[in-house]
Backbone as ProteinMPNN parsed JSONL, in Angstrom:
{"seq_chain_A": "XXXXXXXXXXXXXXXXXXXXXXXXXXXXXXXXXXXXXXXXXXXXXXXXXXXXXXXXXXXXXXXXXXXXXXXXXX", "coords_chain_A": {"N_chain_A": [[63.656, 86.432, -34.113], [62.353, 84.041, -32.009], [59.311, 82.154, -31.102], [57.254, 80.242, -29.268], [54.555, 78.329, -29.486], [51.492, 78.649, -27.787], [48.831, 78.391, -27.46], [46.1, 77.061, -29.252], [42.828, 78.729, -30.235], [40.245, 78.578, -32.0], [40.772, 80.772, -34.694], [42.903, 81.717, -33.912], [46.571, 82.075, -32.673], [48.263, 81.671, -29.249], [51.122, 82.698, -28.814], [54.189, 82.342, -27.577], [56.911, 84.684, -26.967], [60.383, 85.03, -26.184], [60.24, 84.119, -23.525], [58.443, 85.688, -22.118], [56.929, 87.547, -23.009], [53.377, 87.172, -24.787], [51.488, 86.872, -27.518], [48.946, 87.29, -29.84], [47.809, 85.827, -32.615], [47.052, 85.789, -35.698], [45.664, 82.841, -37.838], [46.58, 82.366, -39.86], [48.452, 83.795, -40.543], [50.183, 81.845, -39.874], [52.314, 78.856, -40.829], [50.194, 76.029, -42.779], [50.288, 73.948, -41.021], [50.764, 74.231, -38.65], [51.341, 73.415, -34.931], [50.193, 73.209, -31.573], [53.167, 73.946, -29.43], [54.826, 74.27, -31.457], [58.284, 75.359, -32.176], [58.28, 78.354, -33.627], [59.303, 81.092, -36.339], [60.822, 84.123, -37.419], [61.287, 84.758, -41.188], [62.097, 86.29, -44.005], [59.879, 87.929, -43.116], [58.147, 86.37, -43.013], [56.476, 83.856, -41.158], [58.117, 81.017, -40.012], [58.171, 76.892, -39.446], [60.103, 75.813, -37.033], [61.65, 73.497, -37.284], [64.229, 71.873, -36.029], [64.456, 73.057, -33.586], [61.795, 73.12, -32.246], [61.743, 70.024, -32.065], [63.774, 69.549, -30.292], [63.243, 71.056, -28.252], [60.411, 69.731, -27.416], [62.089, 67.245, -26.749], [63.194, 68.06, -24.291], [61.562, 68.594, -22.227], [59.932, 66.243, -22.386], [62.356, 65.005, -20.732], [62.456, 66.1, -18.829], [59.689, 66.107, -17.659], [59.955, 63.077, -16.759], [62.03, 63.035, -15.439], [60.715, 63.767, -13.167], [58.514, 62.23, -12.432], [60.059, 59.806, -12.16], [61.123, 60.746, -9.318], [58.652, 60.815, -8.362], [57.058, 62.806, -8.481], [54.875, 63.644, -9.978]], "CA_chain_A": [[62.985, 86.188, -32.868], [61.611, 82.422, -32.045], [58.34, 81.959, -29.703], [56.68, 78.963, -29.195], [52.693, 78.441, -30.094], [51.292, 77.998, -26.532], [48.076, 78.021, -27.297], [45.468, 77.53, -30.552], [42.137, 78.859, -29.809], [39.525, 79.107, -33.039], [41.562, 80.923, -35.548], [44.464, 82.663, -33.151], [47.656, 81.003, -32.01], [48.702, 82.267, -28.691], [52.886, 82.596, -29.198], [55.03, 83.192, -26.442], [57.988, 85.262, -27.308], [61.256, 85.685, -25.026], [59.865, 83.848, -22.368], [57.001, 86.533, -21.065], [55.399, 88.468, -24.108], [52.467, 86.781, -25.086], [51.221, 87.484, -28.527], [48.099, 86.948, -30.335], [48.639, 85.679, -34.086], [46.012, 84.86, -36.644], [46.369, 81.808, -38.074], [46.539, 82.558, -41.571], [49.73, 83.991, -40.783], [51.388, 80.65, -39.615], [51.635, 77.753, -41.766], [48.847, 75.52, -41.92], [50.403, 72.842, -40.523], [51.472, 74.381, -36.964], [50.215, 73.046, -33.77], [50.536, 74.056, -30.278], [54.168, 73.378, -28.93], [55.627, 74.548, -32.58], [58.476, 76.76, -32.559], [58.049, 79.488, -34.752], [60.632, 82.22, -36.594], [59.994, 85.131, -39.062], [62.247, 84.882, -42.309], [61.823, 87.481, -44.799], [58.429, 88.733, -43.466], [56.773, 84.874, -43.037], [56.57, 82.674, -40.186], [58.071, 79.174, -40.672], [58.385, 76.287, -37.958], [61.842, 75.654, -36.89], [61.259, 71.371, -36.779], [65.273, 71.643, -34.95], [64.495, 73.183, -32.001], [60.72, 72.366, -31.761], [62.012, 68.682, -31.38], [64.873, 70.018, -28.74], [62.243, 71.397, -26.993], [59.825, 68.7, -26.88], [62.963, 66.2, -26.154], [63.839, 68.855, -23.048], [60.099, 68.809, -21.613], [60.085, 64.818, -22.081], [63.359, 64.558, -19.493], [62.301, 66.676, -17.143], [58.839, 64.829, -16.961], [60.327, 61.523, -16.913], [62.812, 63.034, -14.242], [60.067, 64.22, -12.213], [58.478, 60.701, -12.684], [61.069, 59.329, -11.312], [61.384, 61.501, -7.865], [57.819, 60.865, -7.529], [57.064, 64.009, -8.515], [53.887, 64.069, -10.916]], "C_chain_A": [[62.206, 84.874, -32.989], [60.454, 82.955, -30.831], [58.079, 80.235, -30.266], [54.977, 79.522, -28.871], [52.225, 77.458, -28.705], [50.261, 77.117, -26.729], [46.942, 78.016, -28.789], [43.756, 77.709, -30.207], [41.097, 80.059, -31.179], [40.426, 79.358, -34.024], [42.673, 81.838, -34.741], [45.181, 81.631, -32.393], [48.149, 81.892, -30.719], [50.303, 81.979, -28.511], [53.315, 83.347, -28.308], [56.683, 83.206, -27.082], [59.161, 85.442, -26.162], [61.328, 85.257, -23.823], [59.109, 85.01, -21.655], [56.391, 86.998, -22.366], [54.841, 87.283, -24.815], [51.503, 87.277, -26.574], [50.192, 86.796, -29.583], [47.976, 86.783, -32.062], [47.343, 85.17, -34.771], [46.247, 83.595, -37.243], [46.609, 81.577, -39.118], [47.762, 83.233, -41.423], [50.747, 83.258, -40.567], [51.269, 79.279, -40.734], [50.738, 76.773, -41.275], [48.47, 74.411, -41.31], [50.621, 72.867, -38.49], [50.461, 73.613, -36.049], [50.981, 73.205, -32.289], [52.401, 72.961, -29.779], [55.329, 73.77, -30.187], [56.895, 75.17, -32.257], [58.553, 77.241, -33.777], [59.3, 80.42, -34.886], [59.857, 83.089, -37.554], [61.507, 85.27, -39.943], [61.822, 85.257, -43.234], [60.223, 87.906, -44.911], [57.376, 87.238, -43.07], [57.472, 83.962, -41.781], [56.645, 81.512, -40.851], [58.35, 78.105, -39.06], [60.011, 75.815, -38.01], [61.728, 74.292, -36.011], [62.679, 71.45, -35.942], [65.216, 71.636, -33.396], [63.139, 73.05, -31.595], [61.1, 71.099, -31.049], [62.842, 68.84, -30.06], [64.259, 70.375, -27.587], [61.475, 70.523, -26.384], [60.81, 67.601, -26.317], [63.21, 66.943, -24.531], [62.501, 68.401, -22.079], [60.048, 67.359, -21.381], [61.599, 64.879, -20.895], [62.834, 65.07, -18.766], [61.063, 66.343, -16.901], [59.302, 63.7, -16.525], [61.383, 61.835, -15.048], [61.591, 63.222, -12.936], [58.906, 62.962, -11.492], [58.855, 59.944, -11.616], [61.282, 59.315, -9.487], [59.64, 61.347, -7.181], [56.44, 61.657, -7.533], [55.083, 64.337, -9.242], [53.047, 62.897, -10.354]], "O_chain_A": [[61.493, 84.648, -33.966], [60.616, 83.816, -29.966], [58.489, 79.478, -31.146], [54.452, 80.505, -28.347], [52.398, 76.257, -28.496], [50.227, 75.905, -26.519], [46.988, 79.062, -29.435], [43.286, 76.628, -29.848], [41.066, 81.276, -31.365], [41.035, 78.368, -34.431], [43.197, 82.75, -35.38], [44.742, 80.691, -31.731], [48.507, 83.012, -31.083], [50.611, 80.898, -28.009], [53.088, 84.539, -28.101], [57.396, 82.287, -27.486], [58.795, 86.056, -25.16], [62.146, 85.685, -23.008], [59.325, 85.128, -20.449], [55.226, 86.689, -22.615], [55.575, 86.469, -25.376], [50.77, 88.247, -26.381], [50.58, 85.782, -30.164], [48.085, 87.826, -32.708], [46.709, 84.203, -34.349], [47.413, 83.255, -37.041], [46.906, 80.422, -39.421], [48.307, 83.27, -42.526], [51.913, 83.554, -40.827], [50.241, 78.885, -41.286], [50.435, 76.526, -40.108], [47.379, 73.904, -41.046], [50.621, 72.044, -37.575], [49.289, 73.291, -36.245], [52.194, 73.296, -32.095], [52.623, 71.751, -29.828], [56.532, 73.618, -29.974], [56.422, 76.16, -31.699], [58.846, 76.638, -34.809], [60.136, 80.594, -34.0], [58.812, 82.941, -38.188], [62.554, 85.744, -39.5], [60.891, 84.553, -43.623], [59.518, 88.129, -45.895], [56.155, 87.205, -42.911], [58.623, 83.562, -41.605], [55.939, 81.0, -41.719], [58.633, 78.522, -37.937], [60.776, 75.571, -38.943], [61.712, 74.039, -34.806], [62.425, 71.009, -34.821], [65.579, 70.897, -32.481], [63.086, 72.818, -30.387], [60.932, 70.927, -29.842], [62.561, 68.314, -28.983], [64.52, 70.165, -26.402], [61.547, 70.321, -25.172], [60.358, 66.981, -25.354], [63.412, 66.151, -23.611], [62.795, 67.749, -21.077], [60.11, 67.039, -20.194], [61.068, 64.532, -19.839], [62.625, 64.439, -17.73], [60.954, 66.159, -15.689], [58.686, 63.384, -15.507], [61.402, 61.177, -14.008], [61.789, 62.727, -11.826], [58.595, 62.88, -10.304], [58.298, 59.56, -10.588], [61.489, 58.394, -8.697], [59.32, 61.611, -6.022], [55.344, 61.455, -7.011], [54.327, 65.218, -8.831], [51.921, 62.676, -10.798]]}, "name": "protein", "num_of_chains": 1, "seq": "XXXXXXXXXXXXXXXXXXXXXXXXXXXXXXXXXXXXXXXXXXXXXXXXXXXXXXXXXXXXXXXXXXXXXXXXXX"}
């Protein structure tokens, strides 16, 4: 299961799973490099960041600003 680390607030990461569940994570259970926008995975028991599709994601979010840009939009 992947989420993405919406939000970091003190020591809890808020990680959205699935697109709707919302899930409150300490932060001692992510590595201690994460930062909001990460995605996240669990492999044998430990959260690691998954740098592939983090970047895919942030590259996706950059077009469709840029498109929106474009149209005017933002």
């Amino acid at each position: 299961m992947k989420g993405v680390i919406d939000k970091i607030i003190g020591e809890i990461a808020l990680v959205e799973f699935d697109c709707c569940s919302m899930i409150s994570l300490p932060l001692s259970y992510l590595p201690a490099i994460v930062k909001e926008g990460d995605v996240i995975t669990k492999v044998d028991g430990q959260y690691i960041i998954d740098r592939q599709e983090t970047k895919w994601l942030n590259d996706a979010v950059q077009k469709c600003y840029q498109t929106k840009a474009l149209r005017g939009r933002i």
